[in-house]
C-alpha positions in Angstrom: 19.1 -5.9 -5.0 16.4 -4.0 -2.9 12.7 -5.6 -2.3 10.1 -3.4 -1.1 6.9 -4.6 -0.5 3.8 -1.9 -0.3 0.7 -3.0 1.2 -2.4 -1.0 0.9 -6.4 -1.9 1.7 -8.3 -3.2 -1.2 -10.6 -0.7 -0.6 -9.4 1.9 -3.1 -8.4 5.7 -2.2 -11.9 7.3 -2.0 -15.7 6.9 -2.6 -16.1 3.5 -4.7 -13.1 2.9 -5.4 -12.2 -1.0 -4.3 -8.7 -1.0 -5.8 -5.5 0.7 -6.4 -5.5 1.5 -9.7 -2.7 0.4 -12.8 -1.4 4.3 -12.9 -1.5 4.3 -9.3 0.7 1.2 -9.0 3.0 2.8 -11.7 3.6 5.9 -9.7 4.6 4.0 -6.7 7.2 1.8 -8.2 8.6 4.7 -9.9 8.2 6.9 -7.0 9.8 3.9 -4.5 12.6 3.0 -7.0 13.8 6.2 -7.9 13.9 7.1 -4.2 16.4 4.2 -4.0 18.5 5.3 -6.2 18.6 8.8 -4.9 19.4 7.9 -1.1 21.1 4.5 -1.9 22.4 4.8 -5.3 20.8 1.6 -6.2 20.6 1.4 -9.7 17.0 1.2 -11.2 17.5 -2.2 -12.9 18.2 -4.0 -9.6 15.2 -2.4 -7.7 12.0 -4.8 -7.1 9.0 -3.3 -5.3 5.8 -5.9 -4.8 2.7 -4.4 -4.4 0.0 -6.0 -2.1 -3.4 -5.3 -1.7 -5.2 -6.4 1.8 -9.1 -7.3 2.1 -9.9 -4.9 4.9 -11.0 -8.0 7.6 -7.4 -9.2 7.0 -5.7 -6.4 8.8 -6.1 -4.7 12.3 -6.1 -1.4 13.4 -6.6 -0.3 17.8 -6.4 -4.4 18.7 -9.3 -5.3 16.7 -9.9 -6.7 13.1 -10.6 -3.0 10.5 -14.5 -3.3 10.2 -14.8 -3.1 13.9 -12.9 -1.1 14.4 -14.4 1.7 12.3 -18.0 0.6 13.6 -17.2 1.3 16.8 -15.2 4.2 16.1 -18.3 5.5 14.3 -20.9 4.8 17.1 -18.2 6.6 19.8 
């Protein structure tokens, strides 16, 4: 019984976007599973993939928390 968890940024996939959306999340647990069963042969039915979305100031990116990351990255 395979878990995969996905975690992406809250922030969407391009200009206003703020979330992933339902199709998306489709895509990837039937892109995720059936790559399980491919390589592992792990049946469909026994395949669990979790999705999580992350506020960008809860994640990190160069030592430093997202936002300031990019701000400096910008300015630089």
């Amino acid at each position: 019984m395979p878990i995969v968890t996905i975690q992406v940024t809250r922030e969407g996939s391009g200009p206003g976007r703020t979330s992933v959306t339902a199709d998306e999340k489709a895509s990837l647990i039937a892109g995720v599973s059936q790559l399980l069963l491919d390589v592992l042969h792990k049946p469909l039915d026994s395949t669990f993939v979790v999705i999580e979305e992350v506020e960008p100031e809860n994640w990190g990116w160069g030592g430093l928390p997202v936002p300031e990351f990019r701000k400096r990255r910008s300015s630089g």
